[in-house]
Each structure stands twice: as C-alpha cells, then as structure tokens.
N, C-alpha and C positions, 0 to 999 in steps of 0.2 A: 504494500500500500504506500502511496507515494504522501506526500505533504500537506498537498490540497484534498486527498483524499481524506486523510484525516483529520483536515480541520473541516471539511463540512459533518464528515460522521460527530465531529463534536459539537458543533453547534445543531443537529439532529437530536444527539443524545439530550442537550439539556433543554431543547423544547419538552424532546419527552418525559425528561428525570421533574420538567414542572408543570405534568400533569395537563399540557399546550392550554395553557390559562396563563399565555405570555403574549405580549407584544413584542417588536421590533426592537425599541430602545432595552425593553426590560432585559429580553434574553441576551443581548451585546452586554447591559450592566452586570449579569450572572458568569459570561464566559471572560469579562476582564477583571474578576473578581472585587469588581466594585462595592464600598462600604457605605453604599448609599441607604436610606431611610426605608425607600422603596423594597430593598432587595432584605432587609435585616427583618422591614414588620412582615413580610410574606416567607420569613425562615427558608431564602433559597440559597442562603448559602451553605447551608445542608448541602445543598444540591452536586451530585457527585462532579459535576461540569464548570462548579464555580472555580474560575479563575485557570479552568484549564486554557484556555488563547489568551491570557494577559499580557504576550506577547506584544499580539497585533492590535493596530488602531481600530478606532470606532468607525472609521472607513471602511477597512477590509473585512470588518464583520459583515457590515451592512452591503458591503458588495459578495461575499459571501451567502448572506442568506437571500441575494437576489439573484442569484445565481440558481441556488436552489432552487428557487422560485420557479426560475424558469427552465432547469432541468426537472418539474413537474415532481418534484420531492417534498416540497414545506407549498401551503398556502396561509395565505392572511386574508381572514373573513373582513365582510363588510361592514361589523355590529360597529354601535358606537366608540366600543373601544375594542380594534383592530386587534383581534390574537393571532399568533402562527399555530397552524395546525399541520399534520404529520400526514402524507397522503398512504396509501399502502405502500406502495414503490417504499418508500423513505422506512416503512417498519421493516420491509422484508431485508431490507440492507442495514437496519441495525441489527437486526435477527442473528443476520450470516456476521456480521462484523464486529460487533461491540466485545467480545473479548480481544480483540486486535488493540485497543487502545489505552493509550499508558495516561494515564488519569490519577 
C-alpha cells in the first residue's frame, strides 16, 4: 500500500471510528489531532484516527477527502449540517484493509 493509499484509508477509518456523524472540518480536526472544544465535548479523541495525519495540512485533508468524494468512496449529505458518510465501496476497502494501518 503506497502513501496516498493510506492516508485516504485513514481518513475513511475515522469517519467511520465516529460513527459518520462528522462533517468536513470536524473529521480534518480528528485526523490533525486537534484540541479543539469541538472535538474534546464529542470525546473523538478517543477516536483510534485522532491525530493519525497530523502531518498534513488542513488543505491536503480537504483535498483528500474530495478526492474521495469523487473516487465514489465518502459522501456529504445535504442536511443542514453536512456529515461525511461511508459508501459501501469505502467499507468493503476498510474490511480488506484496516489491519494494514499503523495507527
């Protein structure tokens, strides 16, 4: 598995590790393990994904999970407050892959 592979499987993972009752900015503040207010009252830093990309900028997240997006893996519904949700495609490839990942 190459680099960009596993950082979309990681940003996959922690939509799903939060239960895809996440938004855009929230899930980028989960995988830079951000110590925001947001992320401490919703206990996602629990979340086995926090701060695994703390890496990469809040750019390359967001271009990242638009990537996704359009490799037909994650969607972001239309409610008022916009979550990412897991399509199958995106489960069946954590299924086969999620123990590949050093978290």
């Amino acid at each position: 598995m190459n680099r960009i592979e596993e950082e979309k499987l990681k940003v996959l993972l922690c939509v799903a590790k939060c239960k895809q009752r996440v938004g855009r900015g929230l899930a980028i503040d989960v995988l830079k393990g951000s110590h925001s207010v947001r992320v401490f009252n919703r206990r996602l830093q629990l979340n086995s994904a926090f701060g695994s990309l703390k890496e990469l900028t809040e750019e390359k997240l967001d271009a990242l999970i638009q990537e996704l997006e359009e490799e037909g893996m994650i969607v972001e519904t239309d409610d008022e407050y916009p979550r990412l949700v897991l399509t199958e495609a995106s489960k069946e490839l954590l299924h086969d892959h999620v123990g590949e990942l050093d978290l």
